[in-house]
Backbone of each chain as ProteinMPNN parsed JSONL, in Angstrom:
{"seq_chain_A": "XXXXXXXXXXXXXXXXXXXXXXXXXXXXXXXXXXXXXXXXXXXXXXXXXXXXXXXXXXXXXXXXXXXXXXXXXXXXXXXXXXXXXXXXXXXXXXXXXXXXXXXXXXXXXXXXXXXXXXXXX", "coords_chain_A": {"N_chain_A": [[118.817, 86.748, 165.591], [121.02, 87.925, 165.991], [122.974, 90.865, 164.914], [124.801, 90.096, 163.004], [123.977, 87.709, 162.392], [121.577, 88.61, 160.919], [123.444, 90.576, 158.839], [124.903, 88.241, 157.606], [123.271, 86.445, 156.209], [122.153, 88.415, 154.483], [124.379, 88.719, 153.08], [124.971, 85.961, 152.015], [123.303, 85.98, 149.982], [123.019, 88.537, 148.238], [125.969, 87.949, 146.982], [125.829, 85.67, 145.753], [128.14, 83.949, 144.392], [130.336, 84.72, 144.966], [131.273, 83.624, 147.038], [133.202, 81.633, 149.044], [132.155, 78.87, 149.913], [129.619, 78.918, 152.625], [129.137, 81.144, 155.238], [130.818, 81.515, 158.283], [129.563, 81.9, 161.673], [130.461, 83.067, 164.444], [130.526, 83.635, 168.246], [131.318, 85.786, 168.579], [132.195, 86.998, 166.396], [132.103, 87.308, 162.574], [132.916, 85.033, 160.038], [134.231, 85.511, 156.949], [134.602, 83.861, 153.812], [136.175, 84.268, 150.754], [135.955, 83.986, 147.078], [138.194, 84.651, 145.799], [140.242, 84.094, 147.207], [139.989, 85.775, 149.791], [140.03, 85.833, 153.327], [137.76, 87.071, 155.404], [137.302, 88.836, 158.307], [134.86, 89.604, 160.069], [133.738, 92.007, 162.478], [131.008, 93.725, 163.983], [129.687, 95.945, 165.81], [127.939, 97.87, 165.93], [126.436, 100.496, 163.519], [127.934, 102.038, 163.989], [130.478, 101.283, 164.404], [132.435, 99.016, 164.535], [135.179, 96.213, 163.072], [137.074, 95.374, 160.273], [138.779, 92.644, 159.321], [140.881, 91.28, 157.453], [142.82, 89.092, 155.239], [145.344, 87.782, 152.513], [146.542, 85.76, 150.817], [150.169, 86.001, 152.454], [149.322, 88.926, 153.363], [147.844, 90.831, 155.177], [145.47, 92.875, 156.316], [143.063, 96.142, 157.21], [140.145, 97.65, 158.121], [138.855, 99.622, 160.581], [137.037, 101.322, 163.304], [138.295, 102.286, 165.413], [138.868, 105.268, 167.611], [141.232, 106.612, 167.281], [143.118, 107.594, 165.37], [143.62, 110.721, 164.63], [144.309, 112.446, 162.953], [143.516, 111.484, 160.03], [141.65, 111.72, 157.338], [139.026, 110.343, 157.275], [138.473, 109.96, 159.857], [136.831, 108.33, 162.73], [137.134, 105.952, 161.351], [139.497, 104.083, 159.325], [142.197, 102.754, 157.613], [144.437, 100.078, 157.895], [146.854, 99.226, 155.833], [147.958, 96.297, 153.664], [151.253, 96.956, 153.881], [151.19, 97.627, 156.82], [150.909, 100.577, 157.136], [148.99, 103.318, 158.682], [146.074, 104.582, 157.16], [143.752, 107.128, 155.323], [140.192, 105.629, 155.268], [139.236, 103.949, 152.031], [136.832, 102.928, 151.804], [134.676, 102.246, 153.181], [131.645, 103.993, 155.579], [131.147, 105.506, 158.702], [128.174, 104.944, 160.577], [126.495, 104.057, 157.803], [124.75, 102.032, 156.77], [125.15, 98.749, 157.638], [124.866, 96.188, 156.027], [125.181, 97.668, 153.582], [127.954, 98.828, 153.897], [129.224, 96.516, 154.397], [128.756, 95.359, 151.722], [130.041, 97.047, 150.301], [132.53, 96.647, 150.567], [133.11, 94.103, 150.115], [133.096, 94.211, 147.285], [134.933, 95.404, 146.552], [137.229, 94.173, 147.728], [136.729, 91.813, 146.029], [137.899, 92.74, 143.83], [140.142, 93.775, 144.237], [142.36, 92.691, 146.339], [144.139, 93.844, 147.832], [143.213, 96.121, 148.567], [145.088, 98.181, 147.272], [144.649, 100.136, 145.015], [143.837, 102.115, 145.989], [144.083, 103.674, 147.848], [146.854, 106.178, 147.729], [150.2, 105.496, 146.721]], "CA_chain_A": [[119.158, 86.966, 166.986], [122.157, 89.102, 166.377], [123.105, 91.964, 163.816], [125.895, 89.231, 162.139], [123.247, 86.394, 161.279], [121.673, 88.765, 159.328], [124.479, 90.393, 158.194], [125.46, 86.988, 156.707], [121.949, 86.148, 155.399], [122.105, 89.099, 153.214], [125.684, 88.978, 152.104], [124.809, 84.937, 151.128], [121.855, 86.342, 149.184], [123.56, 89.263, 147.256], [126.922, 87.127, 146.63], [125.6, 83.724, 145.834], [128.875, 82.765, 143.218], [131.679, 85.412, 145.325], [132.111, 83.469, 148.627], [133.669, 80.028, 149.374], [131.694, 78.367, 151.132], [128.645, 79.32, 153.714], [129.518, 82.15, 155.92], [130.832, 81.018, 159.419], [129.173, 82.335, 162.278], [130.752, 82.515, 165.818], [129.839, 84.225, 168.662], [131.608, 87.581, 168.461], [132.666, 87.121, 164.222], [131.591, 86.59, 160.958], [134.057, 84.91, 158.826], [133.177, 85.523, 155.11], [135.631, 83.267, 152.424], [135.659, 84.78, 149.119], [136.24, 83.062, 146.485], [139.381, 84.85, 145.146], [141.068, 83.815, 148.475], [140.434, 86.441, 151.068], [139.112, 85.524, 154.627], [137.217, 88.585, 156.303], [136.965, 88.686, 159.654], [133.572, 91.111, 160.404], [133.061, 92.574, 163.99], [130.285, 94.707, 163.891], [129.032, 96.24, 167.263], [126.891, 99.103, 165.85], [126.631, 100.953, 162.517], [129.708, 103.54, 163.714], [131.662, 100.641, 165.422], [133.053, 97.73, 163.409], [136.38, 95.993, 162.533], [136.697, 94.8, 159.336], [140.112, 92.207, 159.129], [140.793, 90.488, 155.573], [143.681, 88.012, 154.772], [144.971, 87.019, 151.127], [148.233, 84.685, 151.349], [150.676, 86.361, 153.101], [148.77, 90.22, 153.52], [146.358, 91.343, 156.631], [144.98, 94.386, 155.869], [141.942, 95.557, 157.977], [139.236, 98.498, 158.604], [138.35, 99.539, 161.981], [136.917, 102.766, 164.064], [139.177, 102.793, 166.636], [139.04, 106.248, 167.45], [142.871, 106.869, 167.092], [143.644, 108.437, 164.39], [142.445, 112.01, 164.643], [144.751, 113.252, 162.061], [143.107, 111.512, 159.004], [140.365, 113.035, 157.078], [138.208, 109.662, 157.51], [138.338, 109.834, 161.508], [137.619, 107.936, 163.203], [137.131, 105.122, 160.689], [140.988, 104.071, 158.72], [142.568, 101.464, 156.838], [145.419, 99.327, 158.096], [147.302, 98.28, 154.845], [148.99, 95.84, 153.612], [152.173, 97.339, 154.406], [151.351, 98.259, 157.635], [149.885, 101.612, 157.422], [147.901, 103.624, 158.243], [145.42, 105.907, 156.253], [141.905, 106.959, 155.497], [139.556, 104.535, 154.673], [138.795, 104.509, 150.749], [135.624, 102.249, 151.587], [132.873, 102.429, 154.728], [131.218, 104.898, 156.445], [130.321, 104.49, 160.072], [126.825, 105.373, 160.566], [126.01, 103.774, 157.194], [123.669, 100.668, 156.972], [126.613, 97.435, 157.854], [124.91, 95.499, 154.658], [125.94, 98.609, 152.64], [129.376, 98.932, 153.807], [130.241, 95.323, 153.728], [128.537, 94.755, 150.238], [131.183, 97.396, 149.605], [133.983, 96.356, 151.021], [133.011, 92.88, 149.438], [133.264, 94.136, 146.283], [136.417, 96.349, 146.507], [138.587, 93.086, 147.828], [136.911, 90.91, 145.451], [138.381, 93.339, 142.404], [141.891, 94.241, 144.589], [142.316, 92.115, 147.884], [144.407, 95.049, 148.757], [142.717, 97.332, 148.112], [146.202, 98.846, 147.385], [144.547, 100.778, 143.811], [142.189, 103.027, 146.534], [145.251, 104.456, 148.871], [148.467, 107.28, 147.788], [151.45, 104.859, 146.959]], "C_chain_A": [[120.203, 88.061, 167.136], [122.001, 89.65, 164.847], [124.015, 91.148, 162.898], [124.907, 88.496, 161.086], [122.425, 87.491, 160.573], [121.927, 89.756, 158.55], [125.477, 89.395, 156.847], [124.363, 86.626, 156.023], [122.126, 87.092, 154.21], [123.194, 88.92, 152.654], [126.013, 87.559, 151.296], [123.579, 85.337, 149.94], [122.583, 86.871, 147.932], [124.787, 88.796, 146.708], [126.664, 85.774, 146.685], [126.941, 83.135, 144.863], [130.333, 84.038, 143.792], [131.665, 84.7, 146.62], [132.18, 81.874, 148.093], [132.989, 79.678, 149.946], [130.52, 79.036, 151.938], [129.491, 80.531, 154.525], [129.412, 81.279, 157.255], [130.441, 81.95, 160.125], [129.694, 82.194, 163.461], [130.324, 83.464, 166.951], [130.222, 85.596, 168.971], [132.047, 88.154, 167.221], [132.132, 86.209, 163.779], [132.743, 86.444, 160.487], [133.487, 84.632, 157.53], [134.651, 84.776, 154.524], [135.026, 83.765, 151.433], [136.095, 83.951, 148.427], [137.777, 82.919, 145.151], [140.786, 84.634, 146.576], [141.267, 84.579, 149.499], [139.488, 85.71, 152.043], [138.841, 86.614, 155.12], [137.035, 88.263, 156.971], [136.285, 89.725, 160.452], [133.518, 91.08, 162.03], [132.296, 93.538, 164.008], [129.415, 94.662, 165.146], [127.925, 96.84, 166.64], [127.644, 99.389, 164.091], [128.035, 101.875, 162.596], [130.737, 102.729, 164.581], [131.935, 99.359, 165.189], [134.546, 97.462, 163.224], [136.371, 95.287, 162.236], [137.994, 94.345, 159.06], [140.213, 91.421, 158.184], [142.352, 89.749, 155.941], [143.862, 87.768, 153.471], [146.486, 86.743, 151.264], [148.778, 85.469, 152.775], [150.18, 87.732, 153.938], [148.224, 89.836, 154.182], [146.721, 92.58, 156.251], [143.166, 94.598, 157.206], [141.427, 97.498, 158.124], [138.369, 98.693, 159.822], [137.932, 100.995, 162.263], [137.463, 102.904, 165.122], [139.446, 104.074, 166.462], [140.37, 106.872, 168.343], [143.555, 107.779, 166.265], [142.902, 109.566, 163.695], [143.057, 112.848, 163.469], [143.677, 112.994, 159.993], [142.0, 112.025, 158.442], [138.735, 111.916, 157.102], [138.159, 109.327, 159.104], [137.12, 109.51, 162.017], [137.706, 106.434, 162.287], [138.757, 105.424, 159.807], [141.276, 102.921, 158.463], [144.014, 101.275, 157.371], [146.293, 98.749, 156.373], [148.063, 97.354, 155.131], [150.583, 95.503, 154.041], [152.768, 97.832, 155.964], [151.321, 99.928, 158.393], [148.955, 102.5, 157.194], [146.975, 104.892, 157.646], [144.048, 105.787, 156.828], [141.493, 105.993, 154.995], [138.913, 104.716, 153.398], [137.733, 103.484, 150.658], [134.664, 102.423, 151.876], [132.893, 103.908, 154.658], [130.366, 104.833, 157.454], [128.96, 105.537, 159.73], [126.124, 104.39, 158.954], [125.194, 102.596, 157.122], [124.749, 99.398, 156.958], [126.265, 96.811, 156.616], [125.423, 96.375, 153.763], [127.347, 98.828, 152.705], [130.171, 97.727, 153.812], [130.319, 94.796, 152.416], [129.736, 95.571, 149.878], [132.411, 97.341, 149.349], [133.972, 94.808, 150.123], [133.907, 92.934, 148.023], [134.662, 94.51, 145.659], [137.779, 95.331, 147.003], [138.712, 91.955, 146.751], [137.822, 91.183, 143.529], [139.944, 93.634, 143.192], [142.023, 93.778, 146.002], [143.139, 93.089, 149.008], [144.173, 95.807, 149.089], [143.998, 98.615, 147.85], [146.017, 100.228, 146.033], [144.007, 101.747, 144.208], [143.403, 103.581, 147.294], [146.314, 105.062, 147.224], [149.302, 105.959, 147.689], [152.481, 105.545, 148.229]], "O_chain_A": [[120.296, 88.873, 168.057], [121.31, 89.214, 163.926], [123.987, 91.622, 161.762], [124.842, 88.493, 159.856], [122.545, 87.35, 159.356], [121.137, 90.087, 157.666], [126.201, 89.62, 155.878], [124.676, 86.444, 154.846], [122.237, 86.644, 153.069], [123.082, 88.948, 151.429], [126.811, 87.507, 150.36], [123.237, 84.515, 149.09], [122.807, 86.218, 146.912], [124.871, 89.3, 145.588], [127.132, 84.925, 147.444], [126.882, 81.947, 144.546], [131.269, 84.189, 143.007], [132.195, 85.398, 147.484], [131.586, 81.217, 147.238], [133.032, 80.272, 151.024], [130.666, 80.234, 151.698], [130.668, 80.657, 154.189], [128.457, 80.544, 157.508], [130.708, 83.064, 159.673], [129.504, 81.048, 163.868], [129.563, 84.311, 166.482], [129.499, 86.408, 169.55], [132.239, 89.341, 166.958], [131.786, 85.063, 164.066], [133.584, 87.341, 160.416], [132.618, 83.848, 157.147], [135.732, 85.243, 154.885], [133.826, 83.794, 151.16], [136.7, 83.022, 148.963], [138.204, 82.101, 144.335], [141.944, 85.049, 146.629], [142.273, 84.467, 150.201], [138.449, 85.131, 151.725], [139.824, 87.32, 155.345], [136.47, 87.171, 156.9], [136.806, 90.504, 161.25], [133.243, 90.056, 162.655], [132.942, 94.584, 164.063], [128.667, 93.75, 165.499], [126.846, 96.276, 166.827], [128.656, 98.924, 163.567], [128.836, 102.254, 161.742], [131.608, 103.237, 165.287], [131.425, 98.574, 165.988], [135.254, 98.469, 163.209], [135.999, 94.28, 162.839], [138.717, 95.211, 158.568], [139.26, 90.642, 158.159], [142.884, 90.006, 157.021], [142.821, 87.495, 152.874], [147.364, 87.456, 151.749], [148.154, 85.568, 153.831], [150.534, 87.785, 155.116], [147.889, 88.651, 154.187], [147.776, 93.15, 155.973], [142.483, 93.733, 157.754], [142.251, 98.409, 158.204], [137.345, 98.047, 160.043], [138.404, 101.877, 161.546], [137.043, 103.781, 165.877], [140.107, 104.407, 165.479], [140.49, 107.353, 169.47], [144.442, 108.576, 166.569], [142.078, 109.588, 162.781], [142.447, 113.822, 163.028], [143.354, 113.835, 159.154], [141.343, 112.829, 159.102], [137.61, 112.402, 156.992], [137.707, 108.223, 159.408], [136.218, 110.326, 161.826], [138.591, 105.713, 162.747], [139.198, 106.56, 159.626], [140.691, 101.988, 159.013], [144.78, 102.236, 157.311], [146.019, 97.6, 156.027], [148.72, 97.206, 156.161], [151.078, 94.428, 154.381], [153.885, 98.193, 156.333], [151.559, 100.332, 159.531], [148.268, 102.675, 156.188], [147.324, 106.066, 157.768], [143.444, 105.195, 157.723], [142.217, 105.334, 154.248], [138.017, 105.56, 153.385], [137.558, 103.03, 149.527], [133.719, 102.729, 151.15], [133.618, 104.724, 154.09], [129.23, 104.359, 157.426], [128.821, 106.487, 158.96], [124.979, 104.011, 159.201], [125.196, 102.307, 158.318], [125.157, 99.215, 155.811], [127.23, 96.74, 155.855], [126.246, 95.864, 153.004], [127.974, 99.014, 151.662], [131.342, 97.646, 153.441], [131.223, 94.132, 151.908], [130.561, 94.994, 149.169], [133.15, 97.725, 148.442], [134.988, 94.529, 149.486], [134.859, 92.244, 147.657], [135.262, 94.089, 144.67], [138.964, 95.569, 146.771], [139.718, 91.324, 146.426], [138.139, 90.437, 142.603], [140.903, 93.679, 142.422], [141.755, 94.609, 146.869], [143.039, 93.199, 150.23], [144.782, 96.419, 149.967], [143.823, 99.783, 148.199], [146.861, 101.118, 145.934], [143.548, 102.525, 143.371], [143.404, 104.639, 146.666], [146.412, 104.539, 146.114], [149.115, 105.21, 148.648], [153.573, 105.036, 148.479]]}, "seq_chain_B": "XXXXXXXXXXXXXXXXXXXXXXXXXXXXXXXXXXXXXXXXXXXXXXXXXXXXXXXXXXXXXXXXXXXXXXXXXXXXXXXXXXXXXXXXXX", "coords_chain_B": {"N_chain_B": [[112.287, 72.082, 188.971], [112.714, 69.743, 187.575], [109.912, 68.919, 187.303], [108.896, 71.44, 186.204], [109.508, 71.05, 183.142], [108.606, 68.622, 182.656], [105.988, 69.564, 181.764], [106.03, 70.21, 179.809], [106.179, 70.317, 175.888], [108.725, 68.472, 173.936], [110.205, 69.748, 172.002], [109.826, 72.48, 172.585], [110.921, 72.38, 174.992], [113.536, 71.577, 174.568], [114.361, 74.171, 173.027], [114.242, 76.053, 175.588], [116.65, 75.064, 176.851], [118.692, 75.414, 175.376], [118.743, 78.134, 174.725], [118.745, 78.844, 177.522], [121.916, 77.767, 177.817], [123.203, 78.953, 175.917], [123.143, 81.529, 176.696], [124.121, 82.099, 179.052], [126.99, 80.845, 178.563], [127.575, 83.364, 176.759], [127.489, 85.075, 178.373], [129.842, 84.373, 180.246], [132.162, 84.565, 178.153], [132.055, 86.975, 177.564], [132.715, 88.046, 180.162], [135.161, 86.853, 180.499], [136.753, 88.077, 178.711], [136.593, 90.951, 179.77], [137.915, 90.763, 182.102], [140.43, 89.694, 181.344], [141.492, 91.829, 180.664], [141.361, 93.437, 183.103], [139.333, 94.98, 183.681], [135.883, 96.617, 183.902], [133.85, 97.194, 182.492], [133.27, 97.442, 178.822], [132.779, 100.279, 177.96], [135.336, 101.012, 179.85], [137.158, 99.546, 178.808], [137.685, 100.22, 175.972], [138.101, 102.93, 177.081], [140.993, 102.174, 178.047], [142.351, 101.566, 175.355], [142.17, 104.343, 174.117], [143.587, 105.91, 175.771], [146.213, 104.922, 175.783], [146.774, 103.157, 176.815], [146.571, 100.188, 175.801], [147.138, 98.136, 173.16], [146.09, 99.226, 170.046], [145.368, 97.198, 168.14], [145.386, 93.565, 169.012], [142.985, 94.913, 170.743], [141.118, 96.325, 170.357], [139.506, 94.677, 169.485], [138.708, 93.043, 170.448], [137.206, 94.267, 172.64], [135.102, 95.055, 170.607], [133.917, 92.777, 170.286], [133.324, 91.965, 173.108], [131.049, 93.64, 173.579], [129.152, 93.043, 171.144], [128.759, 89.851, 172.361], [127.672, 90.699, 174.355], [124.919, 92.004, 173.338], [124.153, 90.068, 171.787], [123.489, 88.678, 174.096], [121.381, 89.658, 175.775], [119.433, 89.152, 173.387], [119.256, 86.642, 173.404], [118.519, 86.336, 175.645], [115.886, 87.355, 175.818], [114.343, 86.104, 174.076], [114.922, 83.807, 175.45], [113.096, 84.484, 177.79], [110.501, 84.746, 176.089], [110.179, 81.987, 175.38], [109.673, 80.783, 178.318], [107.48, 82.182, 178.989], [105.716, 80.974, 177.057], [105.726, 78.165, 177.297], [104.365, 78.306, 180.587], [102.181, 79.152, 179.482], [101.34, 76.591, 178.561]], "CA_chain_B": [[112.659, 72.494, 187.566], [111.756, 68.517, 186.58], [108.58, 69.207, 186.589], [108.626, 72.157, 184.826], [110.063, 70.723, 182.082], [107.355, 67.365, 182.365], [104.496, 69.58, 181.617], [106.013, 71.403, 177.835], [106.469, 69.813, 175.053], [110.21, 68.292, 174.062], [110.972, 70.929, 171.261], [109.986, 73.901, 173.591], [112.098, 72.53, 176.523], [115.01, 71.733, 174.246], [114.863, 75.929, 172.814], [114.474, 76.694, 176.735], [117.342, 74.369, 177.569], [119.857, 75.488, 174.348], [118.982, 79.484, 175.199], [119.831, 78.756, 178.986], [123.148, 77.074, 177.941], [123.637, 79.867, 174.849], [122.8, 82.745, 177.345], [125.531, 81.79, 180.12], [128.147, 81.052, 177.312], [127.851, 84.427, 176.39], [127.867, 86.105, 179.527], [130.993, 84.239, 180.405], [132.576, 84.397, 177.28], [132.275, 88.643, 177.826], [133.592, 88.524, 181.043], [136.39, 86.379, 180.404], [137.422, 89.047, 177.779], [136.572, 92.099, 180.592], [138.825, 90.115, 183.38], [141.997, 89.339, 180.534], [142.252, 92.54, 180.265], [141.134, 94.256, 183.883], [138.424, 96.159, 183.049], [134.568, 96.346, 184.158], [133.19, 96.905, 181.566], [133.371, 97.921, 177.442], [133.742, 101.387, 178.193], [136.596, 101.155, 180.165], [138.041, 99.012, 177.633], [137.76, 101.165, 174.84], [139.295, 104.077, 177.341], [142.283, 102.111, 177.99], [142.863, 101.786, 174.138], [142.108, 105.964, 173.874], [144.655, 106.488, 176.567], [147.445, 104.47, 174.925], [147.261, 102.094, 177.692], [146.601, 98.95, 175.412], [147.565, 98.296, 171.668], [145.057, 99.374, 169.49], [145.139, 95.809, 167.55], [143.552, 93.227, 168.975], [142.423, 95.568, 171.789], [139.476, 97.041, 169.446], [138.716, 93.585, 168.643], [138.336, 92.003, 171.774], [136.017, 95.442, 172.938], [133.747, 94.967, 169.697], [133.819, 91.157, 170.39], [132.342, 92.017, 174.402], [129.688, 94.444, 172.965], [128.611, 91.726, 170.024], [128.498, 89.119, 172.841], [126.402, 91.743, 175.569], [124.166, 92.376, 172.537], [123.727, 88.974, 171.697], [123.108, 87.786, 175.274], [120.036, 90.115, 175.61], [119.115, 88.995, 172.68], [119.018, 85.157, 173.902], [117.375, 86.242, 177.123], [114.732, 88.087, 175.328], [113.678, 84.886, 173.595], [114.545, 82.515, 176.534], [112.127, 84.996, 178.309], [109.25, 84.439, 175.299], [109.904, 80.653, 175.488], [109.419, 80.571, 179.054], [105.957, 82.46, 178.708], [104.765, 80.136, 176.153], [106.006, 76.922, 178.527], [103.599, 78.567, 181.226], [100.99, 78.636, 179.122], [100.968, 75.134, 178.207]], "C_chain_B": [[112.519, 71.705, 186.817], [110.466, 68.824, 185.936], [107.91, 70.439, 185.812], [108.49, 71.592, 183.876], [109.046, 69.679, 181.897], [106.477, 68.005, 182.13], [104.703, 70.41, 179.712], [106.375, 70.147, 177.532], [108.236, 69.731, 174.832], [110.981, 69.664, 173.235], [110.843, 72.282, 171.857], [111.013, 73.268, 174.837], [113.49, 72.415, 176.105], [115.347, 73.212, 173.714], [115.06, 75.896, 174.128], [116.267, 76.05, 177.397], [118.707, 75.02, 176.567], [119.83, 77.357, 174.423], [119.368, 79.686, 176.613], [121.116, 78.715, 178.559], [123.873, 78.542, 176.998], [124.133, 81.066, 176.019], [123.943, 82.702, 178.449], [126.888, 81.24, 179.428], [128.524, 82.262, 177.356], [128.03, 85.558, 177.397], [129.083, 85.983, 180.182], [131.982, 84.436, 179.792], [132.935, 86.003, 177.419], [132.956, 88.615, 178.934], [134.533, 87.905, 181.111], [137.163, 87.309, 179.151], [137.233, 90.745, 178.881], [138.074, 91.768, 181.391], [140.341, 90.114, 182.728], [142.48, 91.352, 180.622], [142.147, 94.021, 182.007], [140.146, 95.816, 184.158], [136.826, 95.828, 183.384], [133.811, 96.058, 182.825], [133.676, 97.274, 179.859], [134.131, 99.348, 177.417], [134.938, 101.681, 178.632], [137.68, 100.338, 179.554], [138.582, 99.791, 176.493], [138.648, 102.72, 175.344], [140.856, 103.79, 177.306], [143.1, 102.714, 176.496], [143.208, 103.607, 173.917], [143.313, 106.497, 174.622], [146.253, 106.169, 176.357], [147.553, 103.607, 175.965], [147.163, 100.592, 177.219], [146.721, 99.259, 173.963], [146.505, 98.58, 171.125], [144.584, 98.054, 168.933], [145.54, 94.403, 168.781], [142.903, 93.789, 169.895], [141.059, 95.753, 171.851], [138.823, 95.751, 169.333], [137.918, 92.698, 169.425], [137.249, 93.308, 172.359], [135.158, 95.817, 172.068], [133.458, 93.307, 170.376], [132.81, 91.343, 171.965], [131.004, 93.219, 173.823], [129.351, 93.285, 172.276], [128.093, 90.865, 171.283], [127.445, 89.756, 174.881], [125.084, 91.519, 174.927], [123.407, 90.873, 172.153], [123.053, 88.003, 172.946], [121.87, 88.243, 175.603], [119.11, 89.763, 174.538], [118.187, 87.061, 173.243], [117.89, 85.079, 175.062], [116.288, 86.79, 176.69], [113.923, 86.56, 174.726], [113.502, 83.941, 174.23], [113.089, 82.754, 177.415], [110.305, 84.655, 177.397], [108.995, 82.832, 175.577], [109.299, 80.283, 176.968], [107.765, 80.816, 179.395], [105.052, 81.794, 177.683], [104.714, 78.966, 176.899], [104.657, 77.459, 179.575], [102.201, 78.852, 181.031], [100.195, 77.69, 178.442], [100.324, 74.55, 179.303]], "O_chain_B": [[112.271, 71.966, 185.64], [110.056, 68.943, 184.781], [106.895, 70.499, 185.119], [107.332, 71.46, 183.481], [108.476, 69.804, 180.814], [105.503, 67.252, 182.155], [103.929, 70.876, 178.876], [106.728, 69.207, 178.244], [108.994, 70.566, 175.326], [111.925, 70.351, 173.622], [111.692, 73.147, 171.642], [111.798, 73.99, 175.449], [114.453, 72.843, 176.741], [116.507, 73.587, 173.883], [116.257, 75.673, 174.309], [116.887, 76.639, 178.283], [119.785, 75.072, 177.161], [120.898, 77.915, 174.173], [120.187, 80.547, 176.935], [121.72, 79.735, 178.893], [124.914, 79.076, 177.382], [125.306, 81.413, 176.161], [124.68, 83.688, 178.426], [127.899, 81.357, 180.121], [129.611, 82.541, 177.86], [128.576, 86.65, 177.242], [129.603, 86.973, 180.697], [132.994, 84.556, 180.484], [134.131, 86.29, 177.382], [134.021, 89.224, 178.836], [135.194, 88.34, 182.054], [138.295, 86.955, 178.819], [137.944, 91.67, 178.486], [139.105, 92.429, 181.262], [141.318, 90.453, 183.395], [143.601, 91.861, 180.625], [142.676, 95.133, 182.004], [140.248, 96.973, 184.567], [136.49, 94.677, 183.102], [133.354, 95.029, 182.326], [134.903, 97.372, 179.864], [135.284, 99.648, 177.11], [135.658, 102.477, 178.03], [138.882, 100.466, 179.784], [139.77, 99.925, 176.2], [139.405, 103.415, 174.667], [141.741, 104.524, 176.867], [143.911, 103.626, 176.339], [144.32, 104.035, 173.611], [143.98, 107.423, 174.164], [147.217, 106.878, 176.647], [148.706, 103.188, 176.065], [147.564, 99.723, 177.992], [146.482, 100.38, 173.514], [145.578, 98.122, 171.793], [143.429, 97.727, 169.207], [146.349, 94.899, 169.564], [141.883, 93.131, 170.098], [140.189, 95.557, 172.7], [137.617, 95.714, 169.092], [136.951, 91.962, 169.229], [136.132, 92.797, 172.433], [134.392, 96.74, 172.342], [132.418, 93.125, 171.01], [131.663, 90.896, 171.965], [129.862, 92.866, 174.116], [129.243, 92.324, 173.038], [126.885, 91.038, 171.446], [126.947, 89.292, 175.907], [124.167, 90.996, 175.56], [122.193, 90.701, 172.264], [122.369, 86.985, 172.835], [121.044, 87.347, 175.781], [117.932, 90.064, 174.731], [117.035, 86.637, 173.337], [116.952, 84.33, 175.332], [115.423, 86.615, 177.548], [112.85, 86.194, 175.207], [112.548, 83.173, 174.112], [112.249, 81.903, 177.705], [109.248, 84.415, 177.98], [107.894, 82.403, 175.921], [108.391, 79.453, 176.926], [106.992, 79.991, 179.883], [103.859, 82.052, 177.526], [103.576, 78.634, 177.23], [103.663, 76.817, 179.233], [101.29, 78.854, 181.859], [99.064, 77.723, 177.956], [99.938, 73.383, 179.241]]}, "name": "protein", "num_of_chains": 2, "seq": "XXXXXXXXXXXXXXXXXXXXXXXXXXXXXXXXXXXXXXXXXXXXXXXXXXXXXXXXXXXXXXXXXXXXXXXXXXXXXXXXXXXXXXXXXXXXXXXXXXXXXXXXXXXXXXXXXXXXXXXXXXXXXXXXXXXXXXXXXXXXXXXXXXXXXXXXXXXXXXXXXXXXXXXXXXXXXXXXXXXXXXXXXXXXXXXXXXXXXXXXXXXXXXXXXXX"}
């Protein structure tokens, strides 16, 4: 019915032993549990219009296209860190297929929940 | 609208009855996220944010969240619409 459920169909398919749990479904987010302790919180309107919000203890970190930040060289797509800011995004690409950029993003929190090894200290 | 419903079968009138209820969820559910924030529609949501007139965070989130739940409501009515044409030809 929507671009989420199957969104979540495939990302239970291709990660059957990286998520916690079933993928929750609500009616404007996907919440994905991984199984190294992040919660993602998927909004995906369209292929070039998504925001992608993660959790691991204390950290929120998050990937969005808010087209804001005209200086970076991933515009309008950018990464929120950890720390509170912000850069390019060393993951997505809008326009790309949403199962392709979340399998990637999947994979890139489930190896560094910060992804803090992909950004400039 | 009883007797609609007395001439289908129970599992077609309970889809027609759970995509009604889905389908007006979601149309309220969007405009109670248009109204919080004074805004017709998406677009002019997404301008505020561009103009610096609302925070970017959760601004973006709540103006993907009313798209998702637009997208999804056509979605519901598209199928309430099939169920209803199968009901009528019972």
């Amino acid at each position: 019915m929507s671009l989420h459920i199957e969104l979540g169909a495939t990302l239970e398919q291709a990660f059957p032993d990286a998520l916690d749990g079933p993928i929750e479904q609500k009616q404007d987010v996907m919440i994905v549990r991984l199984s190294n302790g992040v919660t993602l919180d998927v909004r995906y309107a369209a292929p070039d219009a998504y925001s992608l919000r993660w959790r691991h203890g204390e950290a929120e970190s998050g990937i969005d296209t808010a087209p804001l930040h005209r200086g970076l060289a991933t515009f309008p797509n950018h990464f929120h860190d950890a720390a509170g800011r912000v850069v390019a995004d060393p993951v997505t690409q809008p326009g790309a297929a949403p199962e392709a950029n979340l399998a990637q993003l999947i994979r890139a929190l489930l190896d560094d929940p910060t992804l803090g090894s992909r950004v400039a200290p | 609208m009883p007797e609609f419903f007395e001439s289908i079968d129970f599992e077609l009138a309970t889809a027609i009855e759970e995509l009604a209820r889905l389908s007006y969820e979601l149309r309220e559910n969007r405009n109670a996220i248009l109204a919080a924030h004074d805004v017709a529609d998406e677009a002019a949501l997404l301008a505020r944010i561009e103009a610096g007139e609302a925070d970017e965070h959760p601004t973006y989130e709540y103006y993907l969240a009313a798209r998702i739940l637009a997208d999804t409501r056509d979605a519901a009515r598209a199928a309430l619409a099939e169920s209803l044409q199968e009901a009528n030809r019972t």
